[in-house]
N, C-alpha and C positions, 0 to 999 in steps of 0.2 A: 364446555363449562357454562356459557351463556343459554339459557334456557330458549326457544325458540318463539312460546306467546306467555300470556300472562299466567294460565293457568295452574301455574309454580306456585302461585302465590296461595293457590286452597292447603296446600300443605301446612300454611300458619294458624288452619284453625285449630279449634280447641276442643270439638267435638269429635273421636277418634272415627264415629260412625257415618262423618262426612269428610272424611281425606280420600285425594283420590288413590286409586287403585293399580295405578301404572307411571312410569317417572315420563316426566317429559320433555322430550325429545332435545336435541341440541341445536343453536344455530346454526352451527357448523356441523357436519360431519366429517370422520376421520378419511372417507375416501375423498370427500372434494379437497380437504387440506393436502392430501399425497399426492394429489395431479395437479395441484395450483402451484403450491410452494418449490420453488428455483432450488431444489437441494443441489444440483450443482454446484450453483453461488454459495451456498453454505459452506459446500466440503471443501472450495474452493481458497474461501476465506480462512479456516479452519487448516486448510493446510500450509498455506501460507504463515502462519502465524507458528503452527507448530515445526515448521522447517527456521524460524527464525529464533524462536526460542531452543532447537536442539544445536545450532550455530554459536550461538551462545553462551551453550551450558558445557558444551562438547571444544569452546576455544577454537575452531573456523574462523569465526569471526575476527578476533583479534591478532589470530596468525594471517588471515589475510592482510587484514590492516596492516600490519607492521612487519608485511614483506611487504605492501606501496610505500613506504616510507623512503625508499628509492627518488622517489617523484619529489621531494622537498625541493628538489634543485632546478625544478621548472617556475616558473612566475606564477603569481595567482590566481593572474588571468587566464593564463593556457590552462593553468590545472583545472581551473572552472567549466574550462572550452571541454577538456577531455572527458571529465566527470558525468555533463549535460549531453555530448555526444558517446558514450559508452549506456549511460540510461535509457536513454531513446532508442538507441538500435537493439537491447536485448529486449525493451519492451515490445517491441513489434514480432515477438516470438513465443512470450507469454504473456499473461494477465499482467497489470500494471501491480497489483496487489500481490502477488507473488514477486515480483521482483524486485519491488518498496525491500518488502519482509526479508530478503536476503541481501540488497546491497546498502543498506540502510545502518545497519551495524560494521558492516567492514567498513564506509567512509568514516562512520563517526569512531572507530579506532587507528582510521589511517591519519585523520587529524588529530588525532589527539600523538601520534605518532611524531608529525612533522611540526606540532604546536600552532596549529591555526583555528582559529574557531569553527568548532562539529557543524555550527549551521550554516555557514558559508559555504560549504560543500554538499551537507546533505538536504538542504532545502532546493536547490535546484534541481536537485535530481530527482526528489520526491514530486517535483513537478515536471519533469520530463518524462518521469514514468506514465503521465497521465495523456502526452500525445502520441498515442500508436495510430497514425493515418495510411499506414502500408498493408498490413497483413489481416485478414480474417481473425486470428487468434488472439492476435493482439489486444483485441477488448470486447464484450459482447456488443457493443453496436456496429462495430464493423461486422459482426459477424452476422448479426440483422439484414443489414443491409444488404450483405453481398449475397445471402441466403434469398429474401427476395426480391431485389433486384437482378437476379441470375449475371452477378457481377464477377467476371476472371479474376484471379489473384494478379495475374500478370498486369489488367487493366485498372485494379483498386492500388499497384504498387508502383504507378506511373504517373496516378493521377493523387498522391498521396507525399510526391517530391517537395511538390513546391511550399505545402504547409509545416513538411518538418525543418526545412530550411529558416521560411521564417521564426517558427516557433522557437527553435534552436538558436535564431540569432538573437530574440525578445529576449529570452531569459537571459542569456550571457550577458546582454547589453545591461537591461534592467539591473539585473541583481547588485551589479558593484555600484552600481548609482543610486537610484531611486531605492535600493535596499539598504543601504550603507544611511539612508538617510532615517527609514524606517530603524532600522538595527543595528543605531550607531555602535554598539558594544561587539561589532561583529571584528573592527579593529585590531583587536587585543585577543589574545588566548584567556581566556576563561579560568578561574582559578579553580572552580569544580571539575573542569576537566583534568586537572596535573593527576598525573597516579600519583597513590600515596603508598610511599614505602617504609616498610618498616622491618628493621634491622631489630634483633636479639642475637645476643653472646652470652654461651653457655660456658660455665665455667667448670 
C-alpha cells in the first residue's frame, strides 16, 4: 500500500498526457511480508483466544470452575500456593498465551464460586503463566535459546529449578502483601461478581 519512491505523486497531475504509464511498485512486497511475518505467533495467539472463547460459550469453563469449588475449604494462602504452582508447571508445556486463555476463566468462575475476589487468584496466575524457565516449549525464547545454543532439554530443565522456585515464592509472598496494599478492594467479594438470578412463575 505504501508506494516505494515519490514518483506516485505524477499521478496528481492534471494533464492526462503526462500520467505515468505503469503503477508503482510497493514498499513492501507480498513475498518478503510471507517469510518475515511469525504466522506461527499469529495462529498461535488466535488459537488461544478462540479455545477460550469456545470454553466460554460451550460452559467448560464455569463447569470447571464450579467443580473447584471443592477447594473453598483450604486458606487463601494455600489456594494462592496452589493456583501459582499448577500455572507454572502447565506453562512449561505450552505457550503461556494459550494457557492464560484457558485457565483464566475457570479461576475467575471458581472464585466467583467460592466468593473470593476473581483477581486474587487470577492475577497471579496470569503471572506465573509468564515464567516457563524449564522446557523449550514453553515460550519462544527458550526455544531461541536452546535452538542455538545446542542446549539439552534435560540441561535447560535443571538449570531452570532454581528461578521457578524463586519466582514462585515472589509471587505468593508478594501478592497477599504489597498487592493487598495496591488492591485494597481484593478483601471483599466484588458485588459485580454475585451471579444474578432471576426467578419467574408461571401461572
Amino acid at each position: 500500500m505504501i508506494p516505494a519512491n515519490w514518483r506516485c505523486l505524477k499521478f496528481c497531475r492534471s494533464n492526462p498526457g503526462r500520467l505515468p504509464t505503469e503503477a508503482t511498485p510497493g514498499l513492501i512486497t507480498w513475498k518478503f511480508i510471507n517469510q518475515k511475518v511469525p504466522w506461527s505467533l499469529i495462529f498461535l495467539l488466535g488459537g488461544g483466544f478462540a479455545l477460550a472463547e469456545g470454553g466460554r460459550v460451550s460452559g467448560m469453563s464455569t463447569l470447571l470452575g464450579q467443580s473447584l469449588a471443592g477447594l473453598k475449604t483450604l486458606p487463601p494462602l494455600l489456594l494462592l500456593f496452589v493456583v501459582c504452582l499448577t500455572a507454572q508447571t502447565l506453562t512449561e508445556f505450552t505457550s503461556n498465551v494459550a494457557i492464560c486463555n484457558v485457565i483464566l476463566p475457570v479461576l475467575a468462575e471458581m472464585a466467583i464460586a467460592i466468593e473470593i475476589h476473581p483477581l486474587y487468584l487470577m492475577f497471579p496466575a496470569a503471572m506465573s503463566c509468564s515464567f516457563a524457565f524449564h522446557m523449550p516449549v514453553g515460550t519462544p525464547p527458550n526455544a531461541i535459546v536452546a535452538g542455538v545454543g545446542n542446549i539439552a532439554i534435560k540441561d535447560m530443565a535443571v538449570a531452570g529449578i532454581g528461578p521457578s522456585i524463586f519466582t514462585l515464592l515472589v509471587i505468593w509472598a508478594s501478592f497477599p502483601t504489597w498487592g493487598a496494599v495496591v488492591y485494597p478492594e481484593l478483601a471483599t467479594f466484588p458485588d459485580w461478581a454475585r451471579p444474578i438470578i432471576t426467578n419467574a412463575t408461571l401461572n
